[in-house]
C-alpha positions in Angstrom: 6.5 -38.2 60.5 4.8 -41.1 59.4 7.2 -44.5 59.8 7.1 -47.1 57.3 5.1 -49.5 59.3 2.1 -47.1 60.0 2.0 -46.6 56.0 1.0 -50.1 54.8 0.2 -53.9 55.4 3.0 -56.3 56.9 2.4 -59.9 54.7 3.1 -63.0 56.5 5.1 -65.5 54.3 5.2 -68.8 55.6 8.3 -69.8 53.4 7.6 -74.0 53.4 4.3 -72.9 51.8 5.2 -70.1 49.7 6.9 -70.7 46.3 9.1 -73.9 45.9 11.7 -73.0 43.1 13.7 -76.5 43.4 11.1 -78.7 42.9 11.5 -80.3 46.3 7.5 -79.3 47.5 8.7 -77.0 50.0 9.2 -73.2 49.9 12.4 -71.5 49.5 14.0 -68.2 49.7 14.7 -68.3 45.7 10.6 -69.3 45.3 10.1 -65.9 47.2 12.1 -63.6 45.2 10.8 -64.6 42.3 7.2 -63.8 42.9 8.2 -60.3 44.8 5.7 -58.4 41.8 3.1 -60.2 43.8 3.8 -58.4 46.7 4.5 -55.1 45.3 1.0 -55.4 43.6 -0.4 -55.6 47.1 1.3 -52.4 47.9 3.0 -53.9 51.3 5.2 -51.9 53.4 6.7 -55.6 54.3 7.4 -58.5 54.3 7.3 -61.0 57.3 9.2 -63.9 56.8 8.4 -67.2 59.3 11.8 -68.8 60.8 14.6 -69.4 57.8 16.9 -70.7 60.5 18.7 -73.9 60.0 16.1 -76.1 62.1 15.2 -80.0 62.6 12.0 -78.6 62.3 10.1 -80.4 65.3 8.1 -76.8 65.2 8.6 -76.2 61.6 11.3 -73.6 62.2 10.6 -72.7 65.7 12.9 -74.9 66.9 15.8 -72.8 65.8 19.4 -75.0 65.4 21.4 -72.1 64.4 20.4 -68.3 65.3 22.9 -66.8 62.8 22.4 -68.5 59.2 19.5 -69.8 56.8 18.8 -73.4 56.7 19.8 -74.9 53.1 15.5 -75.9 52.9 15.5 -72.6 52.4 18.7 -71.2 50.7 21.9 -69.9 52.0 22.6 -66.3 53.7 23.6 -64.7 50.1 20.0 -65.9 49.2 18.4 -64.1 52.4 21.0 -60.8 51.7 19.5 -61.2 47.7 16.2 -61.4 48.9 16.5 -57.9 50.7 17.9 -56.6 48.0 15.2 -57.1 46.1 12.3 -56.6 48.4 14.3 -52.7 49.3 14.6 -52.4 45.8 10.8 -52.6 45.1 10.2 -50.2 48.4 9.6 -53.4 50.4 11.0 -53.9 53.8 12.2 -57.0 55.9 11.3 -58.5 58.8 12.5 -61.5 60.2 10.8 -64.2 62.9 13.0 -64.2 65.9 12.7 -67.0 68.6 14.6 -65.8 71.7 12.4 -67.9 74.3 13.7 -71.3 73.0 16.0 -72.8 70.9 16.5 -76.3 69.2 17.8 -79.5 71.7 19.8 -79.7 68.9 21.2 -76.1 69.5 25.2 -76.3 70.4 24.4 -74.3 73.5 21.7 -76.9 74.3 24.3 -80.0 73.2 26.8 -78.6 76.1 23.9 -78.1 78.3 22.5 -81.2 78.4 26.2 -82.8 78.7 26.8 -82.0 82.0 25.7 -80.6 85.3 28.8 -78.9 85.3 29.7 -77.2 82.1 29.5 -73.6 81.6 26.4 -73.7 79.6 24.5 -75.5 82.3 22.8 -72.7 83.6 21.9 -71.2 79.7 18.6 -73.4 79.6 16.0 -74.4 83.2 17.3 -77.4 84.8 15.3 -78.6 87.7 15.2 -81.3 90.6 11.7 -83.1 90.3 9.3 -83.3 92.8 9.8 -85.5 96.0 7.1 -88.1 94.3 9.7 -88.3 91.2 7.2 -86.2 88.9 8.0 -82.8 87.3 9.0 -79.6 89.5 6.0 -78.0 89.1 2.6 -78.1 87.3 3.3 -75.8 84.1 2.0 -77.3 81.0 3.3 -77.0 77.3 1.5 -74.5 75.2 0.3 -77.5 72.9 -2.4 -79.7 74.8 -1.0 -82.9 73.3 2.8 -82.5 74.6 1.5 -82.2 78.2 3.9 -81.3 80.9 6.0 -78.2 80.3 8.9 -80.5 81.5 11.0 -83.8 80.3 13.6 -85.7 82.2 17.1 -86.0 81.1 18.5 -89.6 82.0 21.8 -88.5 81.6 22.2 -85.9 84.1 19.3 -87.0 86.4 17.3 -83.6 85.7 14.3 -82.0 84.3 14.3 -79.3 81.9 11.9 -76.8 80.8 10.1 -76.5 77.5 7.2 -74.0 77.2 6.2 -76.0 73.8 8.0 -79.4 72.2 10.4 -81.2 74.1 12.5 -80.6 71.2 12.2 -76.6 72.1 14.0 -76.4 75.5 13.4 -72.7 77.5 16.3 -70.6 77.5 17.1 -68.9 81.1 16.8 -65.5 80.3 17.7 -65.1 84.3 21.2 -65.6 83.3 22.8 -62.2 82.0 25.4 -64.0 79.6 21.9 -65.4 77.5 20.5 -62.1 77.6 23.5 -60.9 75.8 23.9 -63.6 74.0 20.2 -62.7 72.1 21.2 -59.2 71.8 24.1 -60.5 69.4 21.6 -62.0 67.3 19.5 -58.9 66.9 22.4 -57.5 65.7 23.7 -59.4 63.4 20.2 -59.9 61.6 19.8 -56.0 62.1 23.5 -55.7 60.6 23.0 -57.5 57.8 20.2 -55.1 56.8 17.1 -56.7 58.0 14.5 -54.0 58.8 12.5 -54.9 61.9 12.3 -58.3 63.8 8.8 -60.1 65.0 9.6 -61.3 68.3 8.1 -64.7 69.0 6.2 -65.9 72.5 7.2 -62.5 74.0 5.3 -63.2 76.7 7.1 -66.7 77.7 10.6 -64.7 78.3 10.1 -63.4 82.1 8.7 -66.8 84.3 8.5 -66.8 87.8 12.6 -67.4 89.0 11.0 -68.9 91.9 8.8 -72.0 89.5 6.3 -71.7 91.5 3.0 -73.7 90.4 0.3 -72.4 88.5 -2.9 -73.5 90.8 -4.2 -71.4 93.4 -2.5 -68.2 92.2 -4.4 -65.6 90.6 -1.8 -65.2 87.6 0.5 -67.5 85.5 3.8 -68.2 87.3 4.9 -69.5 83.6 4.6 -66.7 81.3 4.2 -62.1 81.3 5.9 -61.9 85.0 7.2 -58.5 85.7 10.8 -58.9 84.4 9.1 -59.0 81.1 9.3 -55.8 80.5 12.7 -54.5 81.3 14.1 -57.5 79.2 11.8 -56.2 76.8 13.7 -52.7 77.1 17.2 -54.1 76.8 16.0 -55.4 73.6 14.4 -52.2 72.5 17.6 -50.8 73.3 19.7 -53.0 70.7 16.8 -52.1 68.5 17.8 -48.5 68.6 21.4 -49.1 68.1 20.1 -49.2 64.2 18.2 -46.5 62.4 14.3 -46.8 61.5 14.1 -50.6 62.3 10.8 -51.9 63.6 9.8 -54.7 66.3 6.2 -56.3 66.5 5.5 -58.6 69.6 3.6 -62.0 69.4 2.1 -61.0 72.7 -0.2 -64.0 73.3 -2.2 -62.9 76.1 -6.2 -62.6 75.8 -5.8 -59.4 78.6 -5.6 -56.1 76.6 -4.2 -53.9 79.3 -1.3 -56.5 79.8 -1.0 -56.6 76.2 -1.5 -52.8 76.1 1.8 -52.6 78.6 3.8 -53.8 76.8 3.6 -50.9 73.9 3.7 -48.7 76.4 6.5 -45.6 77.4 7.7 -45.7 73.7 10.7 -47.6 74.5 9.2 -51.3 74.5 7.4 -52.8 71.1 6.3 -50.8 68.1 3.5 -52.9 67.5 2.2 -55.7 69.2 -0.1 -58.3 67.9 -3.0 -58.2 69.3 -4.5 -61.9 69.9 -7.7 -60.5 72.0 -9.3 -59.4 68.3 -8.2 -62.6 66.3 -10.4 -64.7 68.7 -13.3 -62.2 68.2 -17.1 -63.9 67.2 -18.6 -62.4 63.9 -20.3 -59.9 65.8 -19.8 -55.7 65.3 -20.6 -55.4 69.0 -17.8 -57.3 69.8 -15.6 -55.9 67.2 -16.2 -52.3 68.3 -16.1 -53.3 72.0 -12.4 -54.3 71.8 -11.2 -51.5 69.2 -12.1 -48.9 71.7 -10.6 -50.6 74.7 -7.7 -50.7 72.9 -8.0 -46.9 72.7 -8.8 -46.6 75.8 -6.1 -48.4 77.2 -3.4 -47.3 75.1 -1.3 -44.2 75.4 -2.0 -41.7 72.5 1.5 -42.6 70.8 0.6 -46.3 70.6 0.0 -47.6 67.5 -2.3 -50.6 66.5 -2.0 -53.3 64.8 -4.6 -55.5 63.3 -4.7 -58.9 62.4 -7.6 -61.9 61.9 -5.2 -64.7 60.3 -1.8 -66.3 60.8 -0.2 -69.6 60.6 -1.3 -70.8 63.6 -5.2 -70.1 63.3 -8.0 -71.6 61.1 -8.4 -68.9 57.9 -10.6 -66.2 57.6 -12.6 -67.3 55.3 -13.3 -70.9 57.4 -13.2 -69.1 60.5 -16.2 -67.2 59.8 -18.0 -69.0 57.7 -20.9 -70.8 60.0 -23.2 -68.1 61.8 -25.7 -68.2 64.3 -28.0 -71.2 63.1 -27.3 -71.8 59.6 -25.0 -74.1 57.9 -22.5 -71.9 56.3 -21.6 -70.0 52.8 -20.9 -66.7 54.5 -16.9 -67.6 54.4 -16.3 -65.8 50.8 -17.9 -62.7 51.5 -16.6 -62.3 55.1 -13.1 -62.5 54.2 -13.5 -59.6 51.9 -15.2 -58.0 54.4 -12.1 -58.2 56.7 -9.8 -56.8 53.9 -11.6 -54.1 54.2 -11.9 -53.7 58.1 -8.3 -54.0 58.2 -7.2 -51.5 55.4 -9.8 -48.7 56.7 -8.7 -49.1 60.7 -6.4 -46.9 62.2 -3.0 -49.1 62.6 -0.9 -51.4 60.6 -2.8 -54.0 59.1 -1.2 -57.5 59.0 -2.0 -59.8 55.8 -1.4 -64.0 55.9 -0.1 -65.0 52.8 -3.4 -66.2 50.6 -5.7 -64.0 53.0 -5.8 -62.2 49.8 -6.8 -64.5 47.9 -10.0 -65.5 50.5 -8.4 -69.2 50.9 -10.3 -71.2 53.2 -8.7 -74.5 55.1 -6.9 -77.1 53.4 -8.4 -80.9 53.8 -5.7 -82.7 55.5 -6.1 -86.2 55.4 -5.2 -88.3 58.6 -2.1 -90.1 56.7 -0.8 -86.0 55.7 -0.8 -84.6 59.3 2.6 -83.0 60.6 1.9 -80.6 63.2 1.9 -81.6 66.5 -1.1 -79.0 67.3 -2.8 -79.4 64.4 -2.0 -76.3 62.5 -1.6 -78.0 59.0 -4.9 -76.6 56.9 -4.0 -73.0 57.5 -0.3 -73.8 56.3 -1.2 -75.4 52.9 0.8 -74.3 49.7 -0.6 -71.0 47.7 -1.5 -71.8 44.9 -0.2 -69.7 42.0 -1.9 -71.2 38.7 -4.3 -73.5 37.7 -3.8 -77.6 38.4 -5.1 -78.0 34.8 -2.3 -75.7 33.6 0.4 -76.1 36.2 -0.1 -79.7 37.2 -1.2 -80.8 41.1 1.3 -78.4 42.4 -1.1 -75.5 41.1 2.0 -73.7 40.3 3.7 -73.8 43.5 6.3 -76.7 43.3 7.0 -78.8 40.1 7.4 -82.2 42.7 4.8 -82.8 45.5 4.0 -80.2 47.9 4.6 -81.2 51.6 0.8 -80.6 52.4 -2.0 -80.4 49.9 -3.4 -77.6 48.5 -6.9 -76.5 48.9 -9.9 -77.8 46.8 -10.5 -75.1 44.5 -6.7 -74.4 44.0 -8.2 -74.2 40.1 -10.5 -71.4 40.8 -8.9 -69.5 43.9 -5.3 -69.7 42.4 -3.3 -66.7 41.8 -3.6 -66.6 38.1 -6.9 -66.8 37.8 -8.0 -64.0 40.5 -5.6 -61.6 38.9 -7.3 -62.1 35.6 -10.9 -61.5 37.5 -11.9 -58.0 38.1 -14.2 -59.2 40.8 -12.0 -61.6 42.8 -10.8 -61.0 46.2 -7.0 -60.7 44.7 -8.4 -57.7 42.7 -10.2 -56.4 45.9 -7.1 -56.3 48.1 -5.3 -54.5 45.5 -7.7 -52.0 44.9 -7.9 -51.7 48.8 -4.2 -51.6 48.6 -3.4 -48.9 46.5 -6.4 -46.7 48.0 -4.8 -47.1 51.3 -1.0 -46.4 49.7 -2.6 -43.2 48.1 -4.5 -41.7 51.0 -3.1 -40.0 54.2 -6.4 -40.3 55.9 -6.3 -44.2 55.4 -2.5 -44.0 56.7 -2.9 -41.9 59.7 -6.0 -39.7 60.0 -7.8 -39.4 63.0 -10.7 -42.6 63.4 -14.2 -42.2 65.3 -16.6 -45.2 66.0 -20.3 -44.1 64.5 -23.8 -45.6 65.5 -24.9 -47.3 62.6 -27.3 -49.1 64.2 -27.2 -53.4 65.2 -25.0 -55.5 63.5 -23.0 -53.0 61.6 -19.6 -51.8 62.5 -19.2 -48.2 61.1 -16.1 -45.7 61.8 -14.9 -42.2 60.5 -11.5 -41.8 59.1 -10.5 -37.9 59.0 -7.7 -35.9 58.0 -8.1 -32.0 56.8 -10.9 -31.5 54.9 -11.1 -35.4 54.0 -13.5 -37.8 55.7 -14.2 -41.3 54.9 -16.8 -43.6 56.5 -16.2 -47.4 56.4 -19.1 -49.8 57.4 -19.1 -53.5 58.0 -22.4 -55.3 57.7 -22.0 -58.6 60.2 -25.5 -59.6 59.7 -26.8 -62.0 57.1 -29.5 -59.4 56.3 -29.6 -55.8 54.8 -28.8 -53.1 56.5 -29.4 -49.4 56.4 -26.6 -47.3 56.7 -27.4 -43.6 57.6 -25.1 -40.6 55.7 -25.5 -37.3 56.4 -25.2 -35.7 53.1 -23.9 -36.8 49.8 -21.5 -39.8 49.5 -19.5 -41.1 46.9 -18.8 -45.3 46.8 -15.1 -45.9 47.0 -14.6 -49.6 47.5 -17.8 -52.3 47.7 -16.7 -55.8 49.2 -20.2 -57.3 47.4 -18.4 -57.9 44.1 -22.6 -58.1 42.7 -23.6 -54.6 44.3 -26.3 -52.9 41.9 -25.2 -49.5 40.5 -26.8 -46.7 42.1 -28.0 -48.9 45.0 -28.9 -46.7 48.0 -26.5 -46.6 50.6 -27.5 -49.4 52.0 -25.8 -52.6 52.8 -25.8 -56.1 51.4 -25.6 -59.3 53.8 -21.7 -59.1 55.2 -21.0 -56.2 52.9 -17.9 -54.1 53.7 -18.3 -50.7 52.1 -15.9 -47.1 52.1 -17.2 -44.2 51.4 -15.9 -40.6 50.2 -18.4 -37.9 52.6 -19.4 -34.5 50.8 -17.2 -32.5 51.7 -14.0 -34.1 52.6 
């Protein structure tokens, strides 16, 4: 049986940036709901909602304050239980951003942690003697270059305590069974409550080395994907199960596929596991097609994919790619409507960043607008929903001033106007959308890489008597693309493709095609 995350895209909302319906410039639970049609018109199987958790938001919601409620930037819990509602009323389901690595310092558990060497809680987070030269206990650094050591010193108590990212995010010990147990309460109250699946965040940081030992001269991180990983992984899975057809994704940052491979594997760890090996891929179909079969390859024959090329924490797609080998640029545009289709024709769940279908590129953030400690702001900026001419500055998105500015061409890239414009990317996603929602093959039929010769990515797609060929031109020049047979066009990503042009592709064309016989 098909399961509903194999059927469709998961879309990303980053909620700060989403829809503001207050008028305070940041995103809100109430802002969401009320552009749900948007969704729906995408055809998503669901939604994926960034940390709503009541936060101080030193991470912007990864430092979590509160595991079990909804921060009022955001709305209330009755907002969150309305925004189900809604999203399972449309046939969209829920998943949530769950931190179990870290918490807030300002976290109650953290609060009686940091009080004392003696209280009960001690033990919840990693508390450390330094070094006999007074420095930190060991040489792990903090996953963003400009925090430095993995490690800050607490006057009060005379210790150091671990922090795999902002001192404000201290490492929970998941060593200690009464944590462990204490995470498997959250999963199910959000599971409870009706949430359908969770995306699990910094998997990999939840099994260290108990000993802290020091990075150099090993062969392997002592900080991060140590063996434990994967039974704590299990325990989770476990809870998971406790609730009918729920679903959990892994943010398995790791650029090794067969440790990211593991931990999909035996069917009782992840359902899908993001996959950060192909987001760092060059424009290149070599390189592309190199690490889709090593991921089948590696993979047990159960093991689903899934696919993504932008999030919240990388430069967009369409900024990403825009530069190629020795030319200035201009190929953005048309490469992030070749992805939409790479993604939709791939066997596995694709995964969609809010205004990836739209083909945003990066935000300018001007010195004096920068929040982000790793400098994640221009991928974050607000969507912009109708034109500033129209709308006003907030293009739509907040009536006040949004908390980072919106892209450049917010008047021609905006919501509004793409939907009105047959050949925009908004309009190619859709129609990529609703292909995929209408075709088994598309959802779960069998997939075979084809030589299509240099610089084009080509695969088969079949299911019965039904074959489709996808192709992705990653060259700047035209292509051939060899057919056996008659073909019928499907989907072109070249919005100015010539009718009855020979099957043949344009300069970083994406095309689908319908073989004779299938």
């Amino acid at each position: 049986m098909t399961e509903w995350w194999q059927r469709g895209a998961v879309y990303q909302v980053y909620p700060r940036s989403f829809a503001d319906s207050d008028g305070d410039g940041v995103g809100d639970l109430r802002g969401l709901r009320a552009h749900l049609d948007h969704l729906a018109g995408l055809s998503v199987a669901a939604v994926w909602l960034s940390p709503v958790f009541p936060s101080p938001m030193a991470d912007f919601g990864y430092d979590v304050s509160d595991l079990c409620d909804v921060d009022p930037l955001f709305g209330t819990l009755a907002d969150l239980d309305d925004l189900v509602a809604d999203c399972h009323a449309r046939g969209i389901r829920v998943v949530l951003d769950w931190v179990p690595n870290h918490t807030s310092d300002q976290h109650p558990w953290f609060l009686a942690s940091r009080s004392s060497r003696e209280d009960p809680r001690r033990d919840w987070y990693v508390w450390r003697d330094g070094a006999p030269d007074g420095g930190p206990p060991n040489d792990w650094r903090s996953e963003f270059a400009a925090v430095g050591p993995a490690w800050t010193h607490d006057e009060r108590t005379g210790q150091w305590y671990l922090h795999s990212y902002t001192p404000q995010q201290p490492d929970l010990d998941w060593e200690n069974p009464a944590v462990e147990a204490a995470m498997h309460d959250v999963v199910r109250f959000w599971l409870g409550r009706g949430v359908d699946g969770l995306r699990i965040d910094a998997l990999q940081r939840l099994a260290k080395d108990p000993l802290l030992r020091s990075n150099a001269g090993s062969d392997r991180r002592h900080d991060q994907d140590w063996e434990t990983a994967h039974e704590r992984l299990r325990g989770i899975r476990r809870v998971v199960d406790e609730f009918p057809d729920r679903m959990i994704v892994g943010e398995v940052y790791l650029l090794d596929l067969p440790r990211v491979v593991a931990y999909l594997a035996g069917g009782d760890q992840l359902h899908l596991a993001h996959n950060f090996v192909f987001v760092h891929l060059p424009w290149d179909a070599e390189a592309f097609r190199a690490a889709i079969e090593e991921f089948e390859a590696l993979a047990e024959p159960e093991a689903w994919p899934a696919w993504f090329l932008g999030n919240h924490d990388h430069s967009r797609i369409a900024t990403r790619y825009d530069i190629g080998d020795g030319d200035d640029g201009g190929h953005g545009p048309a490469r992030a409507r070749a992805v939409a289709l790479l993604l939709t024709a791939l066997r596995g769940t694709p995964f969609l960043y809010q205004g990836d279908e739209l083909g945003l590129p990066d935000a300018v953030v001007p010195p004096d607008r920068v929040v982000d400690v790793d400098g994640r702001d221009p991928e974050r900026a607000p969507l912009p929903w109708r034109p500033p001419s129209v709308a006003g500055p907030g293009a739509g998105f907040t009536t006040g001033d949004p908390w980072l500015p919106l892209v450049a061409d917010a008047e021609r890239l905006c919501v509004e106007r793409q939907a009105a414009d047959a050949s925009s990317t908004l309009s190619l996603v859709r129609r990529l959308a609703a292909l995929r929602a209408g075709s088994p093959t598309l959802q779960t039929g069998r997939q075979r890489m084809v030589d299509a010769g240099p610089g084009v990515l080509a695969w088969l797609r079949e299911d019965d008597d039904d074959r489709l060929l996808a192709a992705v031109n990653f060259t700047s020049e035209p292509r051939p693309l060899p057919v056996d047979g008659e073909a019928t066009l499907l989907v072109s990503t070249d919005p100015g493709r010539p009718p009855g042009r020979d099957v043949e592709l344009g300069p970083d064309e994406a095309v689908l095609l319908r073989l004779a016989g299938g």
